[in-house]
Steps between C-alpha positions, in 0.01 A plus 500: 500500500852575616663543899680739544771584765367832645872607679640455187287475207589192347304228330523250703239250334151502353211240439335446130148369528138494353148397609275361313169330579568504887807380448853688614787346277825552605749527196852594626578652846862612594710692715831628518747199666627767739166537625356211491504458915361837559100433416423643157411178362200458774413892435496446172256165480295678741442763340416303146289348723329734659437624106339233399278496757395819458445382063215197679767225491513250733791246417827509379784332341828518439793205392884520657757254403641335746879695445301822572226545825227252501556547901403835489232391353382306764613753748227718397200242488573344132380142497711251205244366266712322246854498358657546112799219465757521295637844564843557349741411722274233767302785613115520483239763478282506802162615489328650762115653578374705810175605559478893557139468698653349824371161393827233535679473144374246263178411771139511356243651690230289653245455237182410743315325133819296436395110562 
């Protein structure tokens, strides 16, 4: 999926992604670093989103080092659920889950047979 400038016509970034399972996975979204304050990022994880929710899924994931935008990962409801170490460089690999049902990310429903 690609965003693109509609005064201009320009690419100005796009979203790779798959479902699978229920699952939304998140390869590799980007934008443009002149745009990168003007929303497309948000439009475009919405809209992947709003995709895989119409495919059945309910969750997804995605990873961010921490050089690139685990906050705007959080921004947008993404809850951390582990880290990668050793990243070239000191960085890591952050890894993050949100549930796409309106359940809080990485929170089980009540299971009323659980003891």
């Amino acid at each position: 999926m690609k965003a693109v400038d509609p005064a201009t016509g320009e690419v100005v970034g796009g979203i790779t992604a798959w479902t699978w399972a229920g699952l939304l996975g998140i390869d590799m979204l980007w934008v443009h670093e002149e745009h990168r304050r003007d929303g497309w990022g948000g439009r475009l994880l919405r809209a992947a989103e709003e995709e895989a929710r119409r495919r059945g899924c309910d969750r997804a994931t995605v990873s961010s080092f921490t050089f690139q935008a685990p906050d705007f990962y959080r921004r947008h409801g993404y809850v951390e659920t582990g880290r990668t170490l050793g990243i070239p460089g000191g960085a890591e690999d952050v890894h993050f889950h949100k549930s796409l049902t309106g359940n809080p990310a990485g929170e089980e429903q009540e299971n009323p047979h659980r003891n």
